[in-house]
C-alpha positions as CSV (number, residue, x, y, z in Angstrom):
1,X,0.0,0.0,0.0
2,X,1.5,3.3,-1.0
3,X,1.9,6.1,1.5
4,X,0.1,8.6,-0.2
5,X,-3.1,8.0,-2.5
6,X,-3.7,11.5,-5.3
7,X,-7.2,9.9,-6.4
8,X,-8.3,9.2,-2.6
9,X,-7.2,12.5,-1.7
10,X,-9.1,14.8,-4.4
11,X,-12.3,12.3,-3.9
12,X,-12.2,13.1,-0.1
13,X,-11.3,16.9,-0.7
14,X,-14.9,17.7,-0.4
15,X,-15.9,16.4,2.7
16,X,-12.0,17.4,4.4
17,X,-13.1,21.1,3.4
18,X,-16.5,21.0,5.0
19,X,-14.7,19.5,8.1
20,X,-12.7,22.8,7.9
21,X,-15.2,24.8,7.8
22,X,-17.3,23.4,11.0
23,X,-13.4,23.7,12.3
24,X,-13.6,27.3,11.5
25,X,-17.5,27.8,12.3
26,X,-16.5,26.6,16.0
27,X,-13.6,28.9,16.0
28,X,-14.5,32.1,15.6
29,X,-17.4,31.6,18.5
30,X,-15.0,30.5,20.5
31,X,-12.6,33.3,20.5
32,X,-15.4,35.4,20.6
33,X,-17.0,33.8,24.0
34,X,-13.6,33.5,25.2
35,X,-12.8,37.2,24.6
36,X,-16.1,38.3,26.2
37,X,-15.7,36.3,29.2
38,X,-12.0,37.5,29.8
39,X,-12.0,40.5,30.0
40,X,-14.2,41.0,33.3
41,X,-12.2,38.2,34.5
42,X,-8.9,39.8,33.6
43,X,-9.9,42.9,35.6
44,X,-10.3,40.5,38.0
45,X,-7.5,39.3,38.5
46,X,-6.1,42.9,38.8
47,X,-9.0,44.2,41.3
48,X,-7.6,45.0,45.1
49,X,-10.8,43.5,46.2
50,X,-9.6,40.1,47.6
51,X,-12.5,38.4,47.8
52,X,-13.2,39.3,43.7
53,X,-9.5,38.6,43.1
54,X,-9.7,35.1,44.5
55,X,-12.9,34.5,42.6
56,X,-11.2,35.3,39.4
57,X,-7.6,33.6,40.2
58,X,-10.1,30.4,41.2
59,X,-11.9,30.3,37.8
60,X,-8.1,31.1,36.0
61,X,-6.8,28.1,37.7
62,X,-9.7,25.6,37.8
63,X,-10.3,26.0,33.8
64,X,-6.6,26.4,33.0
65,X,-6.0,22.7,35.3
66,X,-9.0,20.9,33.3
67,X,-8.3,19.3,30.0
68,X,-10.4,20.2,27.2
69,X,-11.7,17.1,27.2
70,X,-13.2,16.6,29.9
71,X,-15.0,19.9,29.9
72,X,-16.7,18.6,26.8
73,X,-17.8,15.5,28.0
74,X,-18.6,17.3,31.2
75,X,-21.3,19.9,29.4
76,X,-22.3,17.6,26.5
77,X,-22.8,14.6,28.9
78,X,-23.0,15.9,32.1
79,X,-25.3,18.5,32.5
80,X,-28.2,16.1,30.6
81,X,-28.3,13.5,33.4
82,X,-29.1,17.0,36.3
83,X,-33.0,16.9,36.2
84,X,-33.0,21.2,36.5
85,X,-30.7,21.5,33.4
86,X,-33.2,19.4,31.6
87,X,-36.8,21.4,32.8
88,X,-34.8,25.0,32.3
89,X,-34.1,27.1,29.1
90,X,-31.0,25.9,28.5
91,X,-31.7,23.0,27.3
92,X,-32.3,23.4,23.8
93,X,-28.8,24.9,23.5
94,X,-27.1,22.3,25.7
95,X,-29.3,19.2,24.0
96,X,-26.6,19.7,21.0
97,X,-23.1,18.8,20.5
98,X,-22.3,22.0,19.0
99,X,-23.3,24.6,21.6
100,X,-21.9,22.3,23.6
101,X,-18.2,22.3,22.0
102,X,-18.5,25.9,21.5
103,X,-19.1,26.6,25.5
104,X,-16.8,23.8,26.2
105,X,-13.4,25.5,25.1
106,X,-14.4,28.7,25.3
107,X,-14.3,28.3,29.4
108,X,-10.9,27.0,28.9
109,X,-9.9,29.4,25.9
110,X,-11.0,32.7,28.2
111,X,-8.7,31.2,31.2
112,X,-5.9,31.6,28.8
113,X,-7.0,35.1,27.3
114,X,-7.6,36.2,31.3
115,X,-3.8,35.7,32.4
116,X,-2.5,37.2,28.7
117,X,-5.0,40.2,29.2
118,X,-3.9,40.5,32.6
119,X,0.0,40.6,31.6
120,X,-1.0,43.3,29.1
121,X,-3.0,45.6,31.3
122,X,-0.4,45.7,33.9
123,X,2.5,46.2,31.4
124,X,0.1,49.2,30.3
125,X,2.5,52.6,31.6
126,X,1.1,53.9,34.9
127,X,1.7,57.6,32.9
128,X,-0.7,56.7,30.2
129,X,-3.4,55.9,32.9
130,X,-2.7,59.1,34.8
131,X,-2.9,61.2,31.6
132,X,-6.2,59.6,30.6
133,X,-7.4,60.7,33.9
134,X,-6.0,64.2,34.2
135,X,-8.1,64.8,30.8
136,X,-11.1,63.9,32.5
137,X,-11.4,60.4,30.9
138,X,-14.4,58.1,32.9
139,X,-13.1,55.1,34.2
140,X,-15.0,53.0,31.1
141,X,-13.9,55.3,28.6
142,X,-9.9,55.4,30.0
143,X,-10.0,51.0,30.2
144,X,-11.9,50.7,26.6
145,X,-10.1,53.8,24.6
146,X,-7.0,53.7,26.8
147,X,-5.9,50.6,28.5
148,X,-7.5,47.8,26.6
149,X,-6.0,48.7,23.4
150,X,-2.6,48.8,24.6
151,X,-3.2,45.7,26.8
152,X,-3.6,44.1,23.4
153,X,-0.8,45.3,21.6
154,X,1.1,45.1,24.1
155,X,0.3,40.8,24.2
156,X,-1.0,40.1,20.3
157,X,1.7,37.9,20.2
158,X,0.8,35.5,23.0
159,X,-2.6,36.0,21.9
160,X,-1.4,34.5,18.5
161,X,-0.4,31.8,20.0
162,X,-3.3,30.6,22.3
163,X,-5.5,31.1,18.7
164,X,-3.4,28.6,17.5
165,X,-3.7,26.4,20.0
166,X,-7.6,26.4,20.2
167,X,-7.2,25.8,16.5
168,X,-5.5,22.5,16.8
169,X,-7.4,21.7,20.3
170,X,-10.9,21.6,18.1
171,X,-9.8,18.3,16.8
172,X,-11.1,17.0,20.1
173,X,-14.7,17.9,19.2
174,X,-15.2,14.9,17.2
175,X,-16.0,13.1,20.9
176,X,-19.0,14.6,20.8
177,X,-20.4,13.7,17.2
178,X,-19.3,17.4,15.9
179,X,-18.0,16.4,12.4
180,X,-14.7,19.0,12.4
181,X,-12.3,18.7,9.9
182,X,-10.4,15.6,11.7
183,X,-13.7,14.0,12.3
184,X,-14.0,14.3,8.6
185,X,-10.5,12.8,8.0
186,X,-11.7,9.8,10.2
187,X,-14.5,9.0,8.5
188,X,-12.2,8.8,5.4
189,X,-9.7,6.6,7.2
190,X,-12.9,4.0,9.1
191,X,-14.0,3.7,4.9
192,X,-10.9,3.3,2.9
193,X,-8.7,1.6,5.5
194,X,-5.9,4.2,4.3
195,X,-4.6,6.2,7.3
196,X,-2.0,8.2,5.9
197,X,-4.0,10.1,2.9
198,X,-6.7,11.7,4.7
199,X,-4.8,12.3,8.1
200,X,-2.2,14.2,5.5
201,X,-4.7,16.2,3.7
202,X,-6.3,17.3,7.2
203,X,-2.8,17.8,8.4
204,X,-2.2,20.3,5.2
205,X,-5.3,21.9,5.8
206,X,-4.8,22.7,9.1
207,X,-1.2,24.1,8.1
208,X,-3.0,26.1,5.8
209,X,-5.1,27.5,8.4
210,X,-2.6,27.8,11.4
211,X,-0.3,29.8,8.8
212,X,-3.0,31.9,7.1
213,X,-3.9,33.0,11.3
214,X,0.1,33.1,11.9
215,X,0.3,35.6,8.8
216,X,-2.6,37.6,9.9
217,X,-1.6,38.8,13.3
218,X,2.5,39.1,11.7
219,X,0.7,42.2,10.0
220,X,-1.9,43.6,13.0
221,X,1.6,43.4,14.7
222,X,3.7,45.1,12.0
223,X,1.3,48.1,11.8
224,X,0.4,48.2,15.2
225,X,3.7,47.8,16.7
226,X,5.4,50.2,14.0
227,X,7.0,52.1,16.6
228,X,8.9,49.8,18.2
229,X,10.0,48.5,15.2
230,X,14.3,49.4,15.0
231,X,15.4,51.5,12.1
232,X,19.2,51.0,11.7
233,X,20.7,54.5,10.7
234,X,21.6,52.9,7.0
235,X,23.1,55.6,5.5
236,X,25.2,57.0,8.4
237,X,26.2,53.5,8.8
238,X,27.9,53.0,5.3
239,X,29.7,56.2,5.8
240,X,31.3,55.2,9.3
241,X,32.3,51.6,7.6
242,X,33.6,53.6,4.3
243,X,35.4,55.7,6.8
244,X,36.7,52.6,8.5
245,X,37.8,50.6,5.8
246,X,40.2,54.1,4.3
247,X,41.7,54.8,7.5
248,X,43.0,50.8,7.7
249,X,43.8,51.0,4.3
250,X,45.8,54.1,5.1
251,X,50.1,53.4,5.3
252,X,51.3,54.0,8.4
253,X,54.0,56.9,9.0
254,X,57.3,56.1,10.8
């Protein structure tokens, strides 16, 4: 049996590119969620309250010690056998593998975001924040137009890198009957009895993917971060080696 199979792979094309796009379809709620959830966490995590502090550092440590996993067997499983979850409203969300999935990593994903939200508001300069308030700035509009937009630029790059992660965590969705992109390369695999084509197309596809996000936030960084970028004096530079390179070549006087 050959390693690779061209026909199987453009016949299972098809059904690998709707698996990425449920992969993507879960995504972007996700992050979403996750964001939302965060950021009053996040601020949390920074309040001098200690009792709301604990609260937040509890739910950063609980979700951030809890495999994926079993958060989606807990919610997708779980909550159907409690008799209240059942009679209440939530139901008809929580009665389907996808809601399910979705609310599933986004507890674990807004962990994550918390403690990287939390690095970037306190890297925020304590002169910024005291500006904003000698202008007269509310305390919403100084977080939202002041601090929060720094936070972020301050940490896009570990941002970056939990996105990716939650990308390659979905995989773990198929448990739950959501057909994702490596539910899709499964189905290819229990059919043909050829592992190595369709897990190598869906591993492609999710290079594709990871590198198309990678690329993405390389450019928010670039153009948000253009000021920190280093400009080497180019031109000054070639004059001091020019320079250099006639006073060595210069003969030495007795």
């Amino acid at each position: 049996m050959s390693w690779f199979d061209p026909s199987l792979a453009a016949e299972s094309l098809p059904a690998l590119l709707r698996g990425a796009a449920m992969t993507i379809g879960l995504t972007v709620p996700i992050l979403m969620l996750g964001m939302v959830i965060a950021i009053p966490v996040a601020l949390g995590r920074l309040s001098e309250h200690r009792l709301t502090a604990a609260a937040a550092f509890a739910y950063v440590a609980f979700f951030r010690g809890t495999p994926s996993l079993i958060l989606l067997y807990l919610v997708y499983s779980g909550l159907g056998v409690i008799a209240a979850v059942r009679a209440s409203f939530l139901w008809p969300v929580l009665s389907h593998a996808y809601p399910c999935a979705v609310i599933g990593f986004a507890l674990v994903h807004s962990a994550y975001v918390a403690e990287i939200l939390r690095g970037g508001l306190a890297a925020v300069p304590t002169g910024v924040v005291e500006a904003g308030r000698a202008l007269g700035f509310s305390p919403a509009r100084l977080f939202f137009a002041v601090r929060l937009p720094m936070a972020g630029r301050l940490a896009l790059k570990s941002y970056q890198n939990e996105v990716v992660i939650i990308i390659k965590s979905t995989a773990a969705v198929s448990a739950i009957t959501v057909t994702d992109l490596m539910a899709a390369a499964n189905e290819v695999f229990y059919i043909t009895y050829d592992p190595f084509t369709p897990l190598l197309c869906a591993a492609g596809i999710y290079w594709v993917m990871i590198n198309l996000v990678r690329g993405g936030f390389g450019a928010a960084d670039r153009r948000l971060n253009a000021h920190l970028a280093i400009r080497l004096p180019d031109r000054p530079l070639r004059t001091r080696m020019r320079a250099l390179r006639l006073r060595l070549r210069r003969p030495k006087t007795a």
